[in-house]
N, C-alpha and C positions, 0 to 999 in steps of 0.2 A: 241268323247265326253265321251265314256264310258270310259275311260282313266285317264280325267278330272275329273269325278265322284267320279274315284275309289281316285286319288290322293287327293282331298276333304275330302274323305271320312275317308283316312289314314293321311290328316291332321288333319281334328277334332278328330279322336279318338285321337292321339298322344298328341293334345290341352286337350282333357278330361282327360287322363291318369296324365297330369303335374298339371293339376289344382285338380285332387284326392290325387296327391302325396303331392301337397301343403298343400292341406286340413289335408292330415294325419300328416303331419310334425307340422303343425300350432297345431292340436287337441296334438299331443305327445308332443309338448314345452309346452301347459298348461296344460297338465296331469304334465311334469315333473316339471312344477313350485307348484307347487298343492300340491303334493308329497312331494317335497323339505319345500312345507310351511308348511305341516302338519309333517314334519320331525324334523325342529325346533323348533315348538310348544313344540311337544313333547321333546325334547331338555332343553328349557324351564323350563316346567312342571318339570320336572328328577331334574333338580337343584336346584330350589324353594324347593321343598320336601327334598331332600338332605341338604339343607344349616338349615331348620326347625328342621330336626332330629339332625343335629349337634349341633344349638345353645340348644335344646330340653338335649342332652347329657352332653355339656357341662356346663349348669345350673343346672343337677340334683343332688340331693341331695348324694346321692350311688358317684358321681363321687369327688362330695366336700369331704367325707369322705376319700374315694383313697386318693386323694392328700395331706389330711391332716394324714394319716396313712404314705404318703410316705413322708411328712417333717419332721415326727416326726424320722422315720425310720433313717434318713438323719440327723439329731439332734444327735439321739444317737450315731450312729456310730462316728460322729464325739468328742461326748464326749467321749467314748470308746477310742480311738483314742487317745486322749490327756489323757487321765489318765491312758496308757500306756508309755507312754511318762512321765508323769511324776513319774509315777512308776520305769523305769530304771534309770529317772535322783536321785531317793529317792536311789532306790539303788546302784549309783556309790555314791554318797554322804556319804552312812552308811561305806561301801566299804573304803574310801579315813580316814575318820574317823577311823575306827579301824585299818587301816594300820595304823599310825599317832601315835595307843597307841602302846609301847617300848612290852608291855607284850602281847599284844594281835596280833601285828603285826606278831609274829611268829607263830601261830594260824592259822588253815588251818580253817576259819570261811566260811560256805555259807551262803550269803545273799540273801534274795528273797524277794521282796515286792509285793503285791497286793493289788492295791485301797488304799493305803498309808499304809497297815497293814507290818509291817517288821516282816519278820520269820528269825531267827537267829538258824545255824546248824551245830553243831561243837565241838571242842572239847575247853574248856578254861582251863589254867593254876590255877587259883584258882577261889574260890568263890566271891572273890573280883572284882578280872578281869572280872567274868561273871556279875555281878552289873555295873561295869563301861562301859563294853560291852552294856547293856542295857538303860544307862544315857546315852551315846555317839550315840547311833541311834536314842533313842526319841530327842535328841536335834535339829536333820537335818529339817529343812525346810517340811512338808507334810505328816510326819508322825502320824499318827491319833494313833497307838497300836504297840509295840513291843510283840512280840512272840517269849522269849527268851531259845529257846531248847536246850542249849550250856549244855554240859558234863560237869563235872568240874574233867579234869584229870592232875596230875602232870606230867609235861615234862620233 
């Protein structure tokens, strides 16, 4: 019998040991559920905040003014941009014109425009020519001012 006792004895322990193991298995799944909930919470929580300070950012007043410094910035470049553009198309224009006059065509004139103003550099055959020189570039299309610095030398 003492046999039977012992084997008893080493079945309940091995019964006890499976049913503590359970127990700790069972107690560690709702620990790690637990954990996992207070992990998402927290999860949660982080993005509420997150999403506050964004919409908080994106309606403040400092960010309005950004955007409105960076459309204007965006504005001018691009007028910049175009009245360059139309700045070299002023100056192939004065260009095509004084080729065009018989006197002035042999003229080694540089032309340079900015912001519509034409600067005129060079040498002209008479006094005349430098006047006409003058009439013939204010005529072109966006010229706001001639700037007529032409020489007046006999060729």
């Amino acid at each position: 019998m003492h046999s039977s006792n012992h084997f008893r004895l080493k079945t309940l322990a091995l019964g006890l040991a499976f049913m503590a193991l359970a127990a700790c298995s069972e107690r560690s799944a709702n620990e790690a559920e637990r954990t996992a909930a207070a992990a998402g919470n927290k999860a949660a929580e982080l993005a509420e905040t997150a999403r506050d300070k964004t919409r908080a950012f994106v309606t403040s007043p400092e960010t309005r003014q950004d955007a409105e410094a960076v459309k204007d910035a965006i504005k001018n470049a691009g007028t910049a941009a175009v009245a360059g553009i139309d700045d070299a198309a002023i100056t192939l224009s004065v260009s095509k014109a004084l080729a065009r006059d018989t006197e002035l065509s042999a003229s080694r004139i540089d032309v340079e425009t900015r912001r519509g103003v034409v600067h005129l550099r060079g040498p002209a055959p008479s006094a005349a020519a430098k006047a006409r020189a003058s009439e013939l570039a204010g005529s072109v299309q966006g010229v706001t001012t001639v700037d007529n610095a032409l020489e007046v030398k006999a060729m």
